[in-house]
C-alpha positions in Angstrom: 74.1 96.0 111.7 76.6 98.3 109.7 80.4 98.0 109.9 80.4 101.8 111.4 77.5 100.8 114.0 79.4 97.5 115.6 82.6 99.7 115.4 81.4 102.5 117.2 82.2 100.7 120.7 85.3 100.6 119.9 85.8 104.6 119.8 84.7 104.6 123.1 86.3 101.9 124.7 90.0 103.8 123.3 88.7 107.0 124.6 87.9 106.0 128.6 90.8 103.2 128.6 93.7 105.5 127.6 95.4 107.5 130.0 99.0 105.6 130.2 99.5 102.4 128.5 101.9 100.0 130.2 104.9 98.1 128.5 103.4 95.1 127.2 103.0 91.8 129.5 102.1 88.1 129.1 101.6 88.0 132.8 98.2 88.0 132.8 96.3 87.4 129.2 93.4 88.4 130.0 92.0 91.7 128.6 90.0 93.2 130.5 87.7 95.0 128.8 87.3 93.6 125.6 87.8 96.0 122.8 85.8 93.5 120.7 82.6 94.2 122.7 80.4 96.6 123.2 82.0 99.6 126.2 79.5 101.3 128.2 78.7 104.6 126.7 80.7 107.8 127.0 80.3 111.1 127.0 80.3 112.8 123.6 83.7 114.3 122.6 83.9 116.7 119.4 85.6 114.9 116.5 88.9 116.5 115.1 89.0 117.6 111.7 90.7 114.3 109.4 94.3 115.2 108.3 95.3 114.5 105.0 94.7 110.4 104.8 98.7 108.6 105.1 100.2 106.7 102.5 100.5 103.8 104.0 102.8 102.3 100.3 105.2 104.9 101.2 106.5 103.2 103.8 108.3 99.4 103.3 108.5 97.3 106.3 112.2 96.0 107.3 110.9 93.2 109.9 107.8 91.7 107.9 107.4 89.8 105.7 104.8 91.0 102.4 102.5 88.3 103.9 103.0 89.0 107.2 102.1 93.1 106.2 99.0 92.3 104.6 97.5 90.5 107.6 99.2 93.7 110.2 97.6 96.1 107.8 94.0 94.0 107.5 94.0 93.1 111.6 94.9 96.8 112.9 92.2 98.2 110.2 89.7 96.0 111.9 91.0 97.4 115.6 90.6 101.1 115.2 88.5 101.7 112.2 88.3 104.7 110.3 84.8 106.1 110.5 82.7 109.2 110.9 84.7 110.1 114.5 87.8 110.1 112.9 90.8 108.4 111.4 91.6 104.8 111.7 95.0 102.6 112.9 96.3 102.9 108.7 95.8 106.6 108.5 97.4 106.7 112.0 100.3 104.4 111.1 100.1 102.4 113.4 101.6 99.2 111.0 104.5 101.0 110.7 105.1 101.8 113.9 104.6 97.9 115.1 107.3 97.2 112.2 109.6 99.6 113.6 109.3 98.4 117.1 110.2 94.7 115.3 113.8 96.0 115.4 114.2 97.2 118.8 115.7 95.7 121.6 111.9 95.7 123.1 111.0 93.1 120.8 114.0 90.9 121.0 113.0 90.8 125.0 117.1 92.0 125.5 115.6 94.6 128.4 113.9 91.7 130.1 114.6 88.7 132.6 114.1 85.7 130.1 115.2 82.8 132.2 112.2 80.8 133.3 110.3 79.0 134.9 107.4 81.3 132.8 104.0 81.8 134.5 101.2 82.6 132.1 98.8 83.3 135.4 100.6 85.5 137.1 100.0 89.0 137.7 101.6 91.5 135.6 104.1 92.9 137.9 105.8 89.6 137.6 106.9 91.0 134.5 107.0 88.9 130.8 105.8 85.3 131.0 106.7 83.9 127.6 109.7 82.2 126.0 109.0 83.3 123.3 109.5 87.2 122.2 107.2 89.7 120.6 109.0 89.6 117.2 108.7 85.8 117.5 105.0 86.0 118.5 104.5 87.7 115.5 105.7 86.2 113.3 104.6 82.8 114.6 101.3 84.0 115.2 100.2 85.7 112.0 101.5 82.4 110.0 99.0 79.8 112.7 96.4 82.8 112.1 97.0 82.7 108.1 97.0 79.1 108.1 94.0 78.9 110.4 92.0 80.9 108.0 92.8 79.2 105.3 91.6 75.8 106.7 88.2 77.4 106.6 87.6 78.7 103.3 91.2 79.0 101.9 91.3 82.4 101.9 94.4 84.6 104.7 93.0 86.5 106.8 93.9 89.3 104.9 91.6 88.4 102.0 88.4 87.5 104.0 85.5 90.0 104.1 84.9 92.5 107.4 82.2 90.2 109.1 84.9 87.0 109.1 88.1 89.0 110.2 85.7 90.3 112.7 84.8 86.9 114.1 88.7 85.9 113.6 89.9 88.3 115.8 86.8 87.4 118.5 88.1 84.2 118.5 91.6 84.7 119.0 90.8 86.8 121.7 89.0 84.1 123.1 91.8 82.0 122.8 89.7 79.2 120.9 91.9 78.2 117.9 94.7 76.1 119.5 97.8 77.3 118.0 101.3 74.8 118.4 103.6 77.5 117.9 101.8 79.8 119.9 98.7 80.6 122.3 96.2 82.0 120.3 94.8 84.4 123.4 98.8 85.5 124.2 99.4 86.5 120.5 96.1 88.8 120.5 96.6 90.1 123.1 100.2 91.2 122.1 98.5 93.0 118.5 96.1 94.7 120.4 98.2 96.1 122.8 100.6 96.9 119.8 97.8 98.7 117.6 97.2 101.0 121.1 100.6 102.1 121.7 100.6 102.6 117.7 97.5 104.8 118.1 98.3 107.1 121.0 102.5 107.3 120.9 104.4 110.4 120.3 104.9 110.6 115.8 108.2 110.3 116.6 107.9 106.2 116.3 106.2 105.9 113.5 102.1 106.1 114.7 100.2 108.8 115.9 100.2 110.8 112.3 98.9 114.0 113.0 98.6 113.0 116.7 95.1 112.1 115.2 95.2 109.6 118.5 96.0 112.9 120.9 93.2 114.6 119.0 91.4 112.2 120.0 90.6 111.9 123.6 92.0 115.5 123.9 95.7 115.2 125.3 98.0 118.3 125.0 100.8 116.1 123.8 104.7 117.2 125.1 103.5 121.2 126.0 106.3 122.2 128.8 103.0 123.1 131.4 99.0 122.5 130.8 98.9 122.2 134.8 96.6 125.0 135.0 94.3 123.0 133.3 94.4 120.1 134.9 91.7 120.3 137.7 89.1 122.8 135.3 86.6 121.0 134.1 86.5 121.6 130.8 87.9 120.4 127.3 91.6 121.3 126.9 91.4 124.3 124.4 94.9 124.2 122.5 96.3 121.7 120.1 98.7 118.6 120.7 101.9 119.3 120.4 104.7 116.2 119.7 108.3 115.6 121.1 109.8 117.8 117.6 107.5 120.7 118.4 105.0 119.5 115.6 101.3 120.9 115.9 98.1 119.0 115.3 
């Protein structure tokens, strides 16, 4: 099976699971629907024309690390491919806008209760159920991840071929490798959340180049009023437009 055939599902599974995506939680680490799997097929939607592919050099993390870039780069790559329905997590920028979220006061947990006791089964209204915060899980996580891989053939996960990131990431999802730093499933589940949000958030933070995510599943963006079209039955006809009054 090609790289674009087992990546396919994952086009569809971003197009029916996206309406609003929640702040992140550890309440429950469980996915779901598992983005790594095959979705159940949807209907067709017209892919938008590819904007100019980003330079993903000209921008210089401030959070991670060079190591700790390659494998954000490699892992989000693997996510949301670029393919022949349109761009990918790099062209969208979706590293850089994980890097930038590194120094907000979302990922040093300041906007959160952080006393415990912490509850990694309960349910998500209970709100974040880690010690540890998401700039820690990062950076935690990728070195267990980096260290993981190289215990099997020496190579990061950066440098290993397609098929072995791809059975990597299945297995962190899983939650097999057993991390000591930190759970394996809980720091999955953080990335993939992460590389969503990336995806589908206004430009303004750093993802969503050319709202190529909006395109996408067809959301009008920030227009003032596309209420009229709300209960037509039919593909929204104008373009996304972002929070600066930038067109797509």
């Amino acid at each position: 099976m090609s790289d674009a055939d087992r990546d396919n599902p994952r086009r569809e599974f971003l197009r029916k699971s996206l309406t609003l995506i929640p702040v992140v939680t550890l309440a429950g680490t469980g996915l779901g629907s598992s983005v790594l799997q095959a979705a159940p097929e949807a209907a067709p939607v017209a892919p938008a024309a590819t904007p100019a592919k980003a330079d993903a050099s000209a921008y210089q993390p401030s959070y991670f690390t060079a190591e700790e870039w390659a494998f954000i780069n490699a892992a989000v790559a693997h996510l949301i491919p670029n393919d022949e329905q349109g761009p990918g997590a790099l062209e969208a920028g979706v590293p850089e806008y994980i890097d930038r979220q590194m120094n907000t006061p979302y990922a040093a947990g300041a906007l959160w209760y952080m006393q415990g006791p912490f509850n990694a089964d309960a349910a998500p209204e209970m709100g974040w159920q880690s010690k540890l915060v998401p700039k820690e899980i990062y950076r935690l996580g990728i070195a267990a991840t980096d260290q993981w891989a190289k215990s099997l053939n020496g190579k990061t996960f950066a440098e290993q071929d397609s098929a072995t990131r791809e059975d990597l990431l299945k297995q962190l999802e899983a939650g097999k490798p057993q991390f000591d730093a930190v759970p394996a499933k809980i720091f999955f589940s953080l990335l993939l959340q992460n590389t969503k949000e990336g995806f589908f958030c206004d430009p303004i933070h750093g993802g969503n180049k050319g709202m190529v995510g909006w395109t996408m599943i067809g959301f009008p963006g920030a227009r003032a009023d596309f209420m009229d079209w709300v209960e037509r039955n039919e593909q929204y006809p104008f373009p996304a437009v972002s929070i600066r009054g930038e067109r797509a």
